[in-house]
C-alpha positions as CSV (number, residue, x, y, z in Angstrom):
1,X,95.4,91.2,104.1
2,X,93.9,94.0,105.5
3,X,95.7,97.2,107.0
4,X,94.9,95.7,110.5
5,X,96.8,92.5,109.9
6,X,99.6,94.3,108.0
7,X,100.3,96.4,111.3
8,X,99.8,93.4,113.7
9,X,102.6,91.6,111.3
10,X,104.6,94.3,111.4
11,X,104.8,94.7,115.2
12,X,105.1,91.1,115.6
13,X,107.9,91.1,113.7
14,X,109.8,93.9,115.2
15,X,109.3,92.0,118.5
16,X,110.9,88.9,117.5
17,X,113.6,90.9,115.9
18,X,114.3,92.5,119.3
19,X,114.5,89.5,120.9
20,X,116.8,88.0,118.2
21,X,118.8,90.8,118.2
22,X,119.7,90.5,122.6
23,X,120.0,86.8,121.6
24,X,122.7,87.2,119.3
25,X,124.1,90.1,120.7
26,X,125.1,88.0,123.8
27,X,125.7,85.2,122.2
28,X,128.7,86.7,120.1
29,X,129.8,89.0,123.5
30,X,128.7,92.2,121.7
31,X,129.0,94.9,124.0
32,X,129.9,98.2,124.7
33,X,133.6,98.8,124.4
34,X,135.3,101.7,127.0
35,X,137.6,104.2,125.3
36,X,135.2,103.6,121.8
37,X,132.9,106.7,120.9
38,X,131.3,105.0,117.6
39,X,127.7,105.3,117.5
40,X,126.8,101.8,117.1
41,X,129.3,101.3,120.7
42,X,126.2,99.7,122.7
43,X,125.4,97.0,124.9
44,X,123.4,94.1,124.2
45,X,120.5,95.4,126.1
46,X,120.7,98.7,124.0
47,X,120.4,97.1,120.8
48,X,117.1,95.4,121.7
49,X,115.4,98.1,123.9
50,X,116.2,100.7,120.8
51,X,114.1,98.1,118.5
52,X,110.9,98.8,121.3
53,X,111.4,102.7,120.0
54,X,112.1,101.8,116.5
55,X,112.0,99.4,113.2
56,X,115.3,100.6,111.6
57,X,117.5,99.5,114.3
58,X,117.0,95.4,113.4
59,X,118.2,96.7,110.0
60,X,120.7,98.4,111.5
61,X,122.5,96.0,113.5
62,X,122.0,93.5,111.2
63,X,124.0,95.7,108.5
64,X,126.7,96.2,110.9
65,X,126.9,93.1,113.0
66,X,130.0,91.2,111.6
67,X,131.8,94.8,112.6
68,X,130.3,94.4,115.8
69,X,131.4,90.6,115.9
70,X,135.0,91.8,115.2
71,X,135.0,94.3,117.5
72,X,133.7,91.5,120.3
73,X,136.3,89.1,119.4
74,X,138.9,92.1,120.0
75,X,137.0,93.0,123.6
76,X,134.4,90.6,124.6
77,X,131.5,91.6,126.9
78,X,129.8,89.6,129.3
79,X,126.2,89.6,130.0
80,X,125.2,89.0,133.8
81,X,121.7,87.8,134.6
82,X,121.1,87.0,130.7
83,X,118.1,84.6,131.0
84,X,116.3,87.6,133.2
85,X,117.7,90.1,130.5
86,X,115.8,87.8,127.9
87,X,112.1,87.5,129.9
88,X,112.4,91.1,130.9
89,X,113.0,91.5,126.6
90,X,109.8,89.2,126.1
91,X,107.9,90.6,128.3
92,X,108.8,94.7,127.2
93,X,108.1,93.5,123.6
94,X,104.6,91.5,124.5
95,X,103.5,94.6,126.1
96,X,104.3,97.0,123.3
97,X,103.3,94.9,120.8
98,X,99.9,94.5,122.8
99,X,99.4,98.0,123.3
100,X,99.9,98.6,119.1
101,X,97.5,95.9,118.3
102,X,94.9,97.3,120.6
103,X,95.3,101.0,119.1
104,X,94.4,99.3,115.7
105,X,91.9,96.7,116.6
106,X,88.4,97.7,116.0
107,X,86.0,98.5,119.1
């Protein structure tokens, strides 16, 4: 593989890690919690949209997502609208990861 494919895996990836992450997220009722000032207190939406700025926040939720899960059984969160959430996700993620390819693709 050459370094262009590397980078088009990579972004890939990260993309379908963001959308995982929303997935799952909502799924478990992950959400942010009033009265809690922890750093990793976000929404479901958070979690993904950091993963558009950033490949160390799938590994981070990923380390900390059975606190999170324990935390959501405690308060659950609701997601309203979360099949829109997800296509608006898809569609943030297709972009970005179109705009990185095109930066590396030769002219």
């Amino acid at each position: 593989m050459n370094a262009n494919e590397i980078i088009i895996l990579i972004v890939l990836v990260n993309a379908f890690l963001g959308v995982f992450i929303y997935f799952d997220a909502s799924k478990n009722k992950i959400g942010k919690i009033k009265n809690d000032s922890s750093m990793l207190n976000m929404s479901a939406v958070s979690w993904s949209s950091i993963g558009l700025l950033q490949m160390a926040s799938p590994i981070i939720y990923l380390f900390a997502r059975n606190h999170l899960i324990k935390k959501a059984k405690e308060s659950p969160a609701t997601e309203k609208y979360r099949n829109i959430k997800i296509i608006l996700i898809v569609v943030a993620y297709i972009a970005q990861s179109t705009f990185f390819i095109s930066m590396v693709m030769p002219k």
